[in-house]
VOTI-69145 format. One record per residue (C-alpha): residue number from 1; residue in one letter; x, y, z. Coordinates in steps of 0.001 Angstrom, whole numbers. Last residue first. Example, Ala and Ser with C-alpha at 12.3 -4.5 7.8 and 13.67 -1.06 7.14 Angstrom:
<sites>
{site 2,'S',{13670,-1060,7140}}
{site 1,'A',{12300,-4500,7800}}
</sites>
This chain:
<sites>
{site 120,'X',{3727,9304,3701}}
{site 119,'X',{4767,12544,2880}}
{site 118,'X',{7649,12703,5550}}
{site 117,'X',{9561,15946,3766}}
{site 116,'X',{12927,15688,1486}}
{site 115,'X',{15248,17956,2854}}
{site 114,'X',{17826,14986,4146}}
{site 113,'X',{17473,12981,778}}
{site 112,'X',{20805,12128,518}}
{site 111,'X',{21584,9288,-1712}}
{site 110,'X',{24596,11300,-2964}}
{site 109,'X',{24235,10354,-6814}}
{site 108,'X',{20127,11104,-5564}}
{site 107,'X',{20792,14057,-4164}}
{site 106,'X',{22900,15834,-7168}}
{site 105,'X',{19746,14137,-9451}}
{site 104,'X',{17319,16048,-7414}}
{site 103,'X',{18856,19798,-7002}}
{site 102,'X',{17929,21408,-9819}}
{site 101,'X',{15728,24086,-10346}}
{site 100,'X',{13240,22630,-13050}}
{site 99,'X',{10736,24930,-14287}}
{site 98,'X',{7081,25195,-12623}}
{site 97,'X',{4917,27518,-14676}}
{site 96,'X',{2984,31411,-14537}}
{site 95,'X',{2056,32366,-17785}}
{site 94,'X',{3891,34915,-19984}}
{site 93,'X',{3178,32672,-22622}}
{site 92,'X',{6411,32958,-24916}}
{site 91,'X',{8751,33862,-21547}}
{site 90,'X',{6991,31575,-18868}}
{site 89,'X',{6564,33283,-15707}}
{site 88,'X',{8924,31234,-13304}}
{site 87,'X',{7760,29043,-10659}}
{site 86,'X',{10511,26973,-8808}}
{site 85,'X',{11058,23433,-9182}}
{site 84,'X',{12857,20731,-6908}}
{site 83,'X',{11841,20986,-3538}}
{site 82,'X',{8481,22618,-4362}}
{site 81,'X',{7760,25672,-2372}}
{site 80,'X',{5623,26145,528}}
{site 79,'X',{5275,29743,2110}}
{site 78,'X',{7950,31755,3768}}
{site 77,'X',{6279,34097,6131}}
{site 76,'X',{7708,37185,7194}}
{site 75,'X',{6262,38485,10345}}
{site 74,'X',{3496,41269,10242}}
{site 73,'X',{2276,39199,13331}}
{site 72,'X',{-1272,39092,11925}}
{site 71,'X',{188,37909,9025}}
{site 70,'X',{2541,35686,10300}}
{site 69,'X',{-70,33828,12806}}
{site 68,'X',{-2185,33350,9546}}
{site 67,'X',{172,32016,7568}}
{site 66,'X',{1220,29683,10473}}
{site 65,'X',{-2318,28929,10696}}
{site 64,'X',{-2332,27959,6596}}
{site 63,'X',{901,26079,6542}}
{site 62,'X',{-363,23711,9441}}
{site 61,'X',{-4020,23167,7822}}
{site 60,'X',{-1852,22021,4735}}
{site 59,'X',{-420,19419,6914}}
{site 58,'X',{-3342,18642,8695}}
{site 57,'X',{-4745,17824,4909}}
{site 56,'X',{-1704,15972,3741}}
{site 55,'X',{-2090,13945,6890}}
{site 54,'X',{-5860,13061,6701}}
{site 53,'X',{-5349,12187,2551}}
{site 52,'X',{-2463,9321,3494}}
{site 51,'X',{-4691,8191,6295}}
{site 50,'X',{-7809,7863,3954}}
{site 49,'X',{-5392,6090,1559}}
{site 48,'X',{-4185,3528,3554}}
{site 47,'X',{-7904,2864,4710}}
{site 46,'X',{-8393,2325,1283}}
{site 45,'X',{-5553,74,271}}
{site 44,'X',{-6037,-1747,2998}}
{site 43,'X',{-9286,-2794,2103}}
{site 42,'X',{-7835,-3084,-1235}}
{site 41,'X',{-4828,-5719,-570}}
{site 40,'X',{-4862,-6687,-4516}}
{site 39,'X',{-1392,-6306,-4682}}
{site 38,'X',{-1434,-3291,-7190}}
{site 37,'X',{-3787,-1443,-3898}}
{site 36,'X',{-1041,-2200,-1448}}
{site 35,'X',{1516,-491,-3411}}
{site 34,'X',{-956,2142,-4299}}
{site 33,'X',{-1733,2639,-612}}
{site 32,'X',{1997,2784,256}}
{site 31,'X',{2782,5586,-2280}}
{site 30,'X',{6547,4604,-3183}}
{site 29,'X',{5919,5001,-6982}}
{site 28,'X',{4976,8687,-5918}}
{site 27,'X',{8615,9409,-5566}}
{site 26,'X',{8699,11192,-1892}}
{site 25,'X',{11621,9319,-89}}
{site 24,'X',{13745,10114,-3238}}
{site 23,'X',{14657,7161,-5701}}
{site 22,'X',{17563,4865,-5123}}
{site 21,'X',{15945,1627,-6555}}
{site 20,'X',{12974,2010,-8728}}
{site 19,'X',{9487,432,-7921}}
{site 18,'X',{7578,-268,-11179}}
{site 17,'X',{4789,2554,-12034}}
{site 16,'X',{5324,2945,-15033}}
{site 15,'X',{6346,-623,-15693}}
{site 14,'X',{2609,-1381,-17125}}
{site 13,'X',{2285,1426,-18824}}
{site 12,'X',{5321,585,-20678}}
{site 11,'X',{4349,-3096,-21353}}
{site 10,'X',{1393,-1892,-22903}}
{site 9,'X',{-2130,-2296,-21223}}
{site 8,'X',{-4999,-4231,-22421}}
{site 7,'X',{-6607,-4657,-19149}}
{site 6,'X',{-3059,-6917,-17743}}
{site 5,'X',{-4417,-10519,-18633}}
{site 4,'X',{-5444,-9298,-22302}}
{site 3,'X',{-1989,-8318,-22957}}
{site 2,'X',{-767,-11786,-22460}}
{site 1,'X',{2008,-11098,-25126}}
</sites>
């Protein structure tokens, strides 16, 4: 019903992206640009964005020097890893995925997200 007010979309696309109570820190629902963006706020939206992109970029640059500094070193250096998934070589492929780990629904029962980084 009213389809052609929301671009056609089904009522499941449309709640895709529908905040959810309890969710990690880091969910991409919580994305302050978008949320600004799906209330029509698009100058904000933008600049929103443009400081969401800056930090992720100066946070990369981080990883990389201390990559460097470790190398040259001959320190170990632990390098990012996803919270929640590891990388496994796929058995039937033999190509390199992301499975699963666990981790996120025990912290979200607890409502602790204490290793979740400041992404936005």
């Amino acid at each position: 019903k009213y389809a052609e007010n929301m671009y056609y979309f089904s009522e499941l696309a449309l709640t895709l992206n529908a905040p959810e109570s309890g969710t990690a820190p880091t969910d991409s629902r919580r994305r302050p640009d978008q949320r600004l963006m799906e209330n029509g706020r698009w100058d904000e939206a933008n600049a929103e964005k443009q400081r969401l992109e800056e930090k992720q970029r100066l946070s990369r640059k981080k990883r990389e020097a201390e990559a460097a500094r470790a190398t040259e070193d001959g320190t170990p250096y632990d390098p990012y890893k996803p919270l929640w998934f590891e990388r496994r070589k796929d058995p039937v492929t033999q190509e390199l995925t992301h499975v699963y780990k666990g981790g996120y629904w025990e912290s979200k029962d607890k409502q602790d997200w204490s290793l979740c980084p400041d992404i936005f």
